[in-house]
C-alpha positions in Angstrom: 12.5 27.4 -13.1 10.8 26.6 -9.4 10.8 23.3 -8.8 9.2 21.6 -5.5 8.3 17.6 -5.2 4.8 17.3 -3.7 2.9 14.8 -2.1 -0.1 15.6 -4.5 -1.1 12.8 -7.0 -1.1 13.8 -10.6 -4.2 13.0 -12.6 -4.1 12.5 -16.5 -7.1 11.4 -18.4 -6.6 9.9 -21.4 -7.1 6.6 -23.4 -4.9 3.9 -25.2 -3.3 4.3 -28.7 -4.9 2.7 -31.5 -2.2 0.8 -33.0 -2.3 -1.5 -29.5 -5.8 -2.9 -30.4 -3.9 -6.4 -32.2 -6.7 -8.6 -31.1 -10.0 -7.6 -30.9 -10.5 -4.8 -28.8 -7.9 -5.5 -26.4 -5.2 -3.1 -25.7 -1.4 -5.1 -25.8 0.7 -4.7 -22.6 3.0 -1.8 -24.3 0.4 0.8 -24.5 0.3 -0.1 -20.7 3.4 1.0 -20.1 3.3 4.3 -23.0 0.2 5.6 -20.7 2.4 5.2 -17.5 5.1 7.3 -19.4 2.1 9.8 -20.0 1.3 10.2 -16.7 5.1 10.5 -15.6 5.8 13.4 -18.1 2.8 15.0 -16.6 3.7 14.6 -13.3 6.9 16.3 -14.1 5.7 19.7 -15.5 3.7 19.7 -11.7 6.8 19.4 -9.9 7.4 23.1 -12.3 9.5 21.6 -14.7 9.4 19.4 -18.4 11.4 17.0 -19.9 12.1 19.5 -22.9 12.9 22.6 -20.7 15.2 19.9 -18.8 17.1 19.5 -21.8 17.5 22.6 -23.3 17.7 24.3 -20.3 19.8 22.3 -18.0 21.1 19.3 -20.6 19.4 17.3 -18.6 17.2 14.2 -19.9 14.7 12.3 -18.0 14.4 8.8 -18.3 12.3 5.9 -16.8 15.2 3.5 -15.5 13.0 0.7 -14.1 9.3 -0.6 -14.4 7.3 -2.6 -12.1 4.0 -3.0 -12.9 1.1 -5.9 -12.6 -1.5 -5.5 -15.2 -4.8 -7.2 -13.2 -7.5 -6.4 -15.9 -7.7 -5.6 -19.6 -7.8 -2.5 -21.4 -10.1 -2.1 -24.2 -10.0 0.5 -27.4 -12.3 2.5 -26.4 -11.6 2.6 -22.6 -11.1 6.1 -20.8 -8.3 5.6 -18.5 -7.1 7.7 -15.7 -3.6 7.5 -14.8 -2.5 8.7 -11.5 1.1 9.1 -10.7 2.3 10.1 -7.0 6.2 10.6 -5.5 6.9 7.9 -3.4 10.4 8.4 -1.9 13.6 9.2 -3.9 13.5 8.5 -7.5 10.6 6.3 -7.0 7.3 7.1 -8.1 3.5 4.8 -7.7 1.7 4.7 -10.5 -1.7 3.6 -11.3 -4.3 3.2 -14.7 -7.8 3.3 -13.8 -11.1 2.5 -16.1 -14.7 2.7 -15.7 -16.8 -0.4 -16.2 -20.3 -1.0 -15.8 -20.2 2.4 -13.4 -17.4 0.5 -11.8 -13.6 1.8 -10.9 -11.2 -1.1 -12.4 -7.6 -1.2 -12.0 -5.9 -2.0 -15.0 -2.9 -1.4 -13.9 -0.6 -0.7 -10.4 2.9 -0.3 -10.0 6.3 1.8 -9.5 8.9 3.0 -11.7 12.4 4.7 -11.3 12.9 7.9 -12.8 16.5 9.6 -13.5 18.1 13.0 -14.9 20.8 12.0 -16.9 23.5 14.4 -18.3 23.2 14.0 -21.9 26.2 13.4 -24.0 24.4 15.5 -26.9 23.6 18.4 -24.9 25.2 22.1 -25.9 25.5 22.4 -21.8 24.9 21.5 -18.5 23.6 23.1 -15.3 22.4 21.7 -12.0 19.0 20.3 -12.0 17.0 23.0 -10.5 15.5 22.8 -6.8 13.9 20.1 -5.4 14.9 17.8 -8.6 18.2 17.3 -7.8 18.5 14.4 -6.0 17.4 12.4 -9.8 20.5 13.9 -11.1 22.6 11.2 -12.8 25.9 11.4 -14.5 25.0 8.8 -16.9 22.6 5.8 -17.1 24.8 3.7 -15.5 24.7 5.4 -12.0 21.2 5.1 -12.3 20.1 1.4 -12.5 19.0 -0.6 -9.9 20.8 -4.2 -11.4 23.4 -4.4 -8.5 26.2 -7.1 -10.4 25.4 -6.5 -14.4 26.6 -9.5 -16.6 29.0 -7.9 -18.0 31.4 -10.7 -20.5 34.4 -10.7 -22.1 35.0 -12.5 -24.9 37.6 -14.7 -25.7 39.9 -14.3 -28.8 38.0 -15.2 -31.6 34.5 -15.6 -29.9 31.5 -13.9 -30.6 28.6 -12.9 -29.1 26.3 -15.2 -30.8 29.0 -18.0 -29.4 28.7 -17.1 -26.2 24.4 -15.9 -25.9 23.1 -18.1 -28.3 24.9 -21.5 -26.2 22.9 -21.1 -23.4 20.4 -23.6 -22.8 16.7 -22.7 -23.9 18.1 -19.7 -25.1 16.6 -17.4 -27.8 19.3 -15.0 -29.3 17.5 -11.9 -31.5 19.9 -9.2 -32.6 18.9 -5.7 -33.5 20.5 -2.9 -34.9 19.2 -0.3 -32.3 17.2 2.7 -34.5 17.0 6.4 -34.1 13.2 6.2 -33.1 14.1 3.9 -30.4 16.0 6.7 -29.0 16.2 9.7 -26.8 18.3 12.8 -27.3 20.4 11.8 -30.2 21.7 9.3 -28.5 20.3 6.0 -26.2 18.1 3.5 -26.5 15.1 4.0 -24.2 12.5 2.5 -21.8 10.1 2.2 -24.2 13.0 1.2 -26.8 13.1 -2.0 -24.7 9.5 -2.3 -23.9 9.7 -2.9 -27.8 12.0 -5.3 -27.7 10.3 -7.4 -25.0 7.3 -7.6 -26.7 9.2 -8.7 -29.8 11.7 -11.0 -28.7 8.8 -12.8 -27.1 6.6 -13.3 -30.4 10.1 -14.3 -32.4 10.6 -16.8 -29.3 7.1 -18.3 -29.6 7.6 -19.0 -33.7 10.8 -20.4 -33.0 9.5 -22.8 -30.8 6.8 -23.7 -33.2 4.1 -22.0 -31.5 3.6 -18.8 -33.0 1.1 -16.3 -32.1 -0.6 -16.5 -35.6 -0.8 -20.5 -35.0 -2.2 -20.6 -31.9 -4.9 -17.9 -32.5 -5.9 -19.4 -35.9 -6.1 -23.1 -34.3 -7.3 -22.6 -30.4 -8.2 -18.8 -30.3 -5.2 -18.2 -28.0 -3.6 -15.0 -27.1 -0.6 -14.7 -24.7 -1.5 -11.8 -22.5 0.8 -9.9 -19.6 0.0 -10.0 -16.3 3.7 -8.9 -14.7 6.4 -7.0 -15.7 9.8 -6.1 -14.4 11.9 -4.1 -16.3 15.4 -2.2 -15.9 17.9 0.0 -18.0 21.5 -1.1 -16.8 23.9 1.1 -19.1 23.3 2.9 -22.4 22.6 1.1 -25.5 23.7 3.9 -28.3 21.8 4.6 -31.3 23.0 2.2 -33.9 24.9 -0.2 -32.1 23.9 -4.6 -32.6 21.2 -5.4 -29.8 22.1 -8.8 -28.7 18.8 -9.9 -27.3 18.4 -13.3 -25.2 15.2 -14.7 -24.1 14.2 -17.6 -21.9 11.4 -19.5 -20.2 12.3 -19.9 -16.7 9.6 -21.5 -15.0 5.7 -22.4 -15.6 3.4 -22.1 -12.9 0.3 -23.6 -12.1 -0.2 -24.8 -15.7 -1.5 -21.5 -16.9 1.3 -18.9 -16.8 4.8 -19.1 -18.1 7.5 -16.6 -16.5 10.3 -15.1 -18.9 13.8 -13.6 -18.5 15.4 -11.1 -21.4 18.6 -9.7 -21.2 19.8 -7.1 -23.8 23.8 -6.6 -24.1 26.0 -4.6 -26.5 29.7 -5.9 -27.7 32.4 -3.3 -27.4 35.6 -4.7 -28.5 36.4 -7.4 -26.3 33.5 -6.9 -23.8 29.7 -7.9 -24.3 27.8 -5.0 -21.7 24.5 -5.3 -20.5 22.5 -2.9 -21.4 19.0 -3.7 -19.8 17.3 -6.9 -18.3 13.6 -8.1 -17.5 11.2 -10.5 -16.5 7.6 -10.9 -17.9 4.9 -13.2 -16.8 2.6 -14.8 -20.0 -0.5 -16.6 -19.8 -2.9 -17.3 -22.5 -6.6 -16.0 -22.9 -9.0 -16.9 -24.9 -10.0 -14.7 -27.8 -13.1 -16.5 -29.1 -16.3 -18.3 -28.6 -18.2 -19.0 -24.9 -15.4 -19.3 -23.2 -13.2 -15.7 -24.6 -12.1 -13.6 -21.9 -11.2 -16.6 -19.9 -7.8 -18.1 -19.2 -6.3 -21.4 -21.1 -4.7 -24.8 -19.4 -1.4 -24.9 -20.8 -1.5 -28.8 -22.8 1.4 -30.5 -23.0 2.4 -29.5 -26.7 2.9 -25.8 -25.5 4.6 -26.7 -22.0 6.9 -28.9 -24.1 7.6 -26.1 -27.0 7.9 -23.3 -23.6 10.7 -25.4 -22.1 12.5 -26.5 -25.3 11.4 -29.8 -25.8 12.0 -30.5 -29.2 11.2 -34.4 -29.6 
């Protein structure tokens, strides 16, 4: 296998899954990010190698370890997007999602994401990553991340995790038992595991608070849409093991857009270890009547249900 980084942009042209068009004909942030993971694979078998032939050959598996990305317009079903994905320095990659309006160019997306080799636990053997991929080799995900001091716990005799998560103020604690299909390799949770997880522990966070998704769409025609994202692996969450997922509001700006905070961890024995962490910025359009397409004023029932206002 030759491989050689090069400058040179890769092109994909593709379009958004079906099964992201929730409301209306818009496209929900996830398929965002599974069209960025597209182009990424893509770029990959340019450089003269692919994830599969990675594994087999070299037990190698690639993974996306961290996620910038804004999300300036919508996509809609039937968009044709072009994703363009170019080496920026390292393990760091730009990535971009184009569509065509009107016989304009918009950006639906621009970012950067982190991309690893890890030596997989599950693989028959390893060898060197070949040529000019070698500086992504990792021995696990842990030498990988970018999260300089992880919030790593220990627990105290007789505490659980749910003691020590759920007591923090505004918290939301979601726990998941992680599945197979969240999964690479036979083994770890993945980006796009926790991509899923985001996007859920943000609608169970909403219904909590008494402002479900379903409510506000039904009363006001509301829709929480993303328009930042920050996301990083820390260490691996194995297949199976409890999820302890916490979610918070951290701040609300401007009285259109609330900014959020989830942290994933895993209890083993004595120790709760983080496993991934992000930040996601929410405001609400409007799905709906003269004004849909537009962005809502946050009133002071959904500021109050954001921050934890119960009264």
């Amino acid at each position: 296998m030759t491989v050689t980084i090069t400058p040179r942009p890769t092109v994909v042209h593709t379009e958004p899954g079906y099964e992201g068009a929730n409301i209306r004909t818009w496209i929900g942030f996830k398929h965002f990010l599974y069209l960025v993971e597209q182009g990424v694979l893509r770029w990959l078998r340019d450089q003269g190698a692919s994830a599969g032939g990675l594994y087999l050959r070299h037990g190698l598996g690639l993974e996306i370890v961290e996620s910038s990305v804004q999300l300036p317009a919508v996509l809609e079903l039937d968009d044709e997007v072009r994703a363009e994905v170019t080496a920026a320095r390292d393990n760091l990659l730009s990535v971009r999602l184009v569509s065509t309006r009107d016989g304009q160019e918009v950006t639906a997306l621009r970012g950067r994401v982190r991309v690893a080799l890890v030596r997989e636990r599950t693989a028959e053997a390893h060898r060197r990553a070949p040529g000019g991929l070698g500086a992504l080799e990792v021995p696990d995900l842990a030498a990988a991340t970018t999260v300089s001091h992880p919030d790593h716990r220990s627990l105290a005799p007789g505490e659980t995790a749910e003691d020590v998560l759920g007591a923090e103020p505004g918290a939301h604690l979601w726990s998941w038992r992680a599945p197979y299909f969240y999964c690479h390799y036979s083994d770890r949770v993945q980006h796009s595991g926790f991509v899923r997880a985001l996007e859920e522990v943000v609608d169970r966070f909403l219904a909590d608070r008494g402002i479900s998704v379903g409510r506000l769409l039904t009363e006001r025609s509301w829709i929480p849409v993303v328009s930042r994202c920050h996301l990083q692996l820390v260490e691996a969450a194995r297949m199976e093991e409890t999820v302890h997922t916490v979610f918070t509001v951290t701040d609300i700006l401007r009285g259109m857009l609330f900014d959020g905070r989830m942290r994933c961890y895993v209890q083993r024995g004595d120790r709760l270890v983080q496993v991934a962490q992000a930040r996601i910025l929410h405001g609400y359009a409007i799905a709906a009547g003269t004004d849909a397409g537009g962005m809502a004023e946050l009133d002071d029932e959904v500021v109050a249900a954001l921050r934890g206002d119960r009264r």
